[in-house]
C-alpha positions in Angstrom: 13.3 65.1 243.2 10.9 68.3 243.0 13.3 70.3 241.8 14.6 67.7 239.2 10.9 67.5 237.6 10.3 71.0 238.2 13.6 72.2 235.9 12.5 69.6 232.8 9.1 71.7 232.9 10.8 75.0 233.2 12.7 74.0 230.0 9.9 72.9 228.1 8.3 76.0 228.7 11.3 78.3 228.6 12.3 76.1 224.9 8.8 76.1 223.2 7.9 80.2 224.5 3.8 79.5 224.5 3.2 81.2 228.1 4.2 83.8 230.6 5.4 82.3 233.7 7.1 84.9 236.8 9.2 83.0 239.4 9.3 85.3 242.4 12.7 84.1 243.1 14.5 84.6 240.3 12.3 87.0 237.9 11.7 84.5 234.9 9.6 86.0 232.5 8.8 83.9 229.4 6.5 86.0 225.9 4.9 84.1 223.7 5.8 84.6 220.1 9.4 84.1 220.8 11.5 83.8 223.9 12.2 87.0 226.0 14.5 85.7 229.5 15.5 87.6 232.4 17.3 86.9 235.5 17.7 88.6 238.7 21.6 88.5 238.9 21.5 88.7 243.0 18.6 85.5 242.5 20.0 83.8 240.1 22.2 81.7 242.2 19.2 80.8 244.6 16.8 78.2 245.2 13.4 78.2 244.7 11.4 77.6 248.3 9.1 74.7 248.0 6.0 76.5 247.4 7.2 78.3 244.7 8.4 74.9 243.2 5.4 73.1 243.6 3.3 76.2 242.2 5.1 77.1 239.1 5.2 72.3 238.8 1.2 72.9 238.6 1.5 75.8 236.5 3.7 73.9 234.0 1.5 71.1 234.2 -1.1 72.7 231.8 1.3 73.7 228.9 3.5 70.0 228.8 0.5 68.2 226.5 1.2 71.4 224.3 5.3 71.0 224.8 4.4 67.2 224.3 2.9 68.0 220.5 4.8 71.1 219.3 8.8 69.8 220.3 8.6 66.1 219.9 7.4 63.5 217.7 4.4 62.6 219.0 2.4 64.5 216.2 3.6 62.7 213.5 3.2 59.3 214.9 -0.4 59.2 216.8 -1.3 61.1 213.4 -0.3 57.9 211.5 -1.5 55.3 214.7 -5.2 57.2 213.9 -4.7 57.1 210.0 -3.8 53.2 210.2 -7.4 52.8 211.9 -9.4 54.5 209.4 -7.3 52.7 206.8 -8.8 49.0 208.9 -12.2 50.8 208.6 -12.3 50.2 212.4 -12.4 54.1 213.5 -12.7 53.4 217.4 -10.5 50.0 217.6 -7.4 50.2 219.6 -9.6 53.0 221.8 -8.1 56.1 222.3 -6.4 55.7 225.8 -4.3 53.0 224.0 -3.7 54.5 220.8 -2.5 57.7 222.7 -0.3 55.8 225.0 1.3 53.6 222.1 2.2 56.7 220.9 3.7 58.0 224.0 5.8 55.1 224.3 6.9 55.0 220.8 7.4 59.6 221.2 10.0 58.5 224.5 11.9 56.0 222.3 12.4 58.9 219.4 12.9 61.4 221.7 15.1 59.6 224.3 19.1 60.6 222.7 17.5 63.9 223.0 16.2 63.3 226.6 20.0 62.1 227.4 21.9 65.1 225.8 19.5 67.6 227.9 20.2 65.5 231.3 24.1 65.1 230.4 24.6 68.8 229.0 22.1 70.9 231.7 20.4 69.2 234.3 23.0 67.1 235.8 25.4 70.2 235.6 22.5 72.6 237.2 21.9 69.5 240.0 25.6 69.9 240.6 25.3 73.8 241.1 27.9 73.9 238.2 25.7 76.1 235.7 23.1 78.5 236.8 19.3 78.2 235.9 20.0 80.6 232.6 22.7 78.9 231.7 21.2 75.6 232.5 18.1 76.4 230.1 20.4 77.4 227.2 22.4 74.1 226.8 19.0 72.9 227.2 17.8 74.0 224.1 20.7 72.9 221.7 19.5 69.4 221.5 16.0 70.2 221.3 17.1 72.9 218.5 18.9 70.3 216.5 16.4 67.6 216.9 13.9 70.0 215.2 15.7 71.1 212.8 17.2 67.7 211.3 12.7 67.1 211.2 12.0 70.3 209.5 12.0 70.5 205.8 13.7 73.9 204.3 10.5 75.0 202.3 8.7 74.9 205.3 11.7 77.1 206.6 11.3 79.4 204.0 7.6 79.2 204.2 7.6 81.0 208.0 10.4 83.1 207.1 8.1 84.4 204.5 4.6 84.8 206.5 6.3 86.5 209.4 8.1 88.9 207.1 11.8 87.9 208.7 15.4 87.3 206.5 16.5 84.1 207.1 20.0 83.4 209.5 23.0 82.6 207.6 22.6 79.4 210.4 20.0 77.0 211.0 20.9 76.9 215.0 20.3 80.7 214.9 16.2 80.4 213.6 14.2 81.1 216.2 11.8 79.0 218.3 8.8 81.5 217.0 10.2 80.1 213.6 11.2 76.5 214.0 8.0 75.6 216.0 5.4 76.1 213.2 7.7 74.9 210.3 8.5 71.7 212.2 5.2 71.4 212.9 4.4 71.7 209.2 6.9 68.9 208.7 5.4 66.5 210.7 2.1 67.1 209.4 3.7 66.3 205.9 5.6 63.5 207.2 2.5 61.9 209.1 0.3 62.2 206.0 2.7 61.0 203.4 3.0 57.9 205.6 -0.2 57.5 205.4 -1.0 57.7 202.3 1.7 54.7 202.0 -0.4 52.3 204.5 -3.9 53.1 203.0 -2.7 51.7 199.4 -2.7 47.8 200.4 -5.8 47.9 202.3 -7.6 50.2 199.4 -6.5 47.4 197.3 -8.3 44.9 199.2 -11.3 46.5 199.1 -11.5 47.1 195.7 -10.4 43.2 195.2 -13.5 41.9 197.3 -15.8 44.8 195.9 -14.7 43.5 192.2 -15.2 39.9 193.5 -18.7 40.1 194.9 -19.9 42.3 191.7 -18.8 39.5 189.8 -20.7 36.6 192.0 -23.7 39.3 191.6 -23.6 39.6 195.2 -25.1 43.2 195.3 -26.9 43.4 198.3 -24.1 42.2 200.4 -21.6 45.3 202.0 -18.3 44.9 200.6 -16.9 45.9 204.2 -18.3 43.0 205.8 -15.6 41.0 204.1 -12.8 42.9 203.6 -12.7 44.1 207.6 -11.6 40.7 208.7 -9.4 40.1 205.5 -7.7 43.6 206.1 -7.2 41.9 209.8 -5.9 38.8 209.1 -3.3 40.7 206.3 -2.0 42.9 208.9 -1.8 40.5 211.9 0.1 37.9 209.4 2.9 40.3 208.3 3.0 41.4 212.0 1.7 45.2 211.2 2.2 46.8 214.7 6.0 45.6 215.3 6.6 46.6 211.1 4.8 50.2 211.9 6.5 50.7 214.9 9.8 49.8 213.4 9.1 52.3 210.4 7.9 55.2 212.8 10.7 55.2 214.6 13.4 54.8 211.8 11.5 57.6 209.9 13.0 60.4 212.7 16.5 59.0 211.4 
């Protein structure tokens, strides 16, 4: 079981290239700024005791959260979550702590083909002792690769191509993580933001509705906001809002 949640950290790691890790074992060594992997061919075959295991688990501990928002699609959607509460003019209700975890659960249902082709294609066969721990982390990375790239928008591409000085591959699996990271991330910012804008226009509308309303009653004093918030509640509650955003997050990655 260690070892199982040990080697889905070591791939993260190994896949999204942010730290340097050394395995004592087997002479990992991961660069940030790209991907640099070497193996101890008499090691590689080995084990890792149980206190290397549970020290490089800690280790990896720290970097998942970054793993979590760089390789998966939790950006995009706890971007849009927090847009949808600004848009309700309620900027601390759902709290954090449930906003974050809506998002998490909503990130494992996007993510989870992915998930499956990483267990079918490498862990199971590294469990098994059928691939070794290179070989292992290699499969690993084709469904992650792919993944990213059907999320990641060619301009954006062409746009890190371009700041890092580099020609681009005559094949999208042959970019590399140093390039695919930040342009999907520039997707997903694009992505989170256009839906946005989309879920702010009905509830703009509102307030501008109650605003003109009230200035026509010669209501002045009275905030517009103080009747729009629970008109902008009852809206989204009636057309069930959560189920139809979650529905449209999710279908958005397809």
């Amino acid at each position: 079981m260690v070892r199982g949640l040990l080697f889905c950290f070591v791939l993260f790691l190994f896949i999204g290239g942010t730290t340097d890790c050394f395995a004592q074992a087997g002479q990992l060594q991961v660069s940030g700024g790209g991907i640099s992997l070497s193996i101890d061919p008499q090691a590689a075959e080995e084990d890792y005791s149980a206190p290397v295991q549970i020290l490089l688990l800690l280790t990896l501990l720290s970097v998942a959260p970054a793993a979590l928002m760089l390789l998966t699609a939790f950006t995009r959607i706890v971007i849009v979550l927090s847009m949808l509460r600004q848009a309700l003019a309620m900027p601390s209700t759902p709290p954090n702590s449930v906003l974050v975890s809506f998002a998490l659960i909503l990130t494992i249902y996007v993510m989870l083909p992915v998930f499956e082709s990483i267990n079918a294609q490498a862990i199971e066969p590294y469990m098994k002792k059928e691939v070794s721990a290179g070989e292992a982390i290699t499969l690993a990375r084709v469904p992650i690769q792919e993944f990213m790239i059907n999320q990641t928008q060619e301009k954006n591409i062409a746009l890190i191509l371009e700041l890092s000085e580099k020609s681009a591959p005559n094949f999208a699996a042959d970019l590399e993580f140093s390039t695919l990271v930040p342009a999907f991330l520039l997707s997903e910012l694009q992505s989170a933001f256009e839906i946005g804008f989309i879920i702010f226009l009905p509830f703009i509308m509102i307030d501008l509705i109650v605003a003109s309303v009230l200035m026509s009653m010669g209501m002045i004093m009275l905030p517009p906001t103080s009747i729009s918030l629970p008109i902008k509640i009852l809206v989204f509650v009636l057309i069930e809002g959560w189920s139809l955003l979650a529905y449209s997050l999710i279908g958005s990655f397809k």
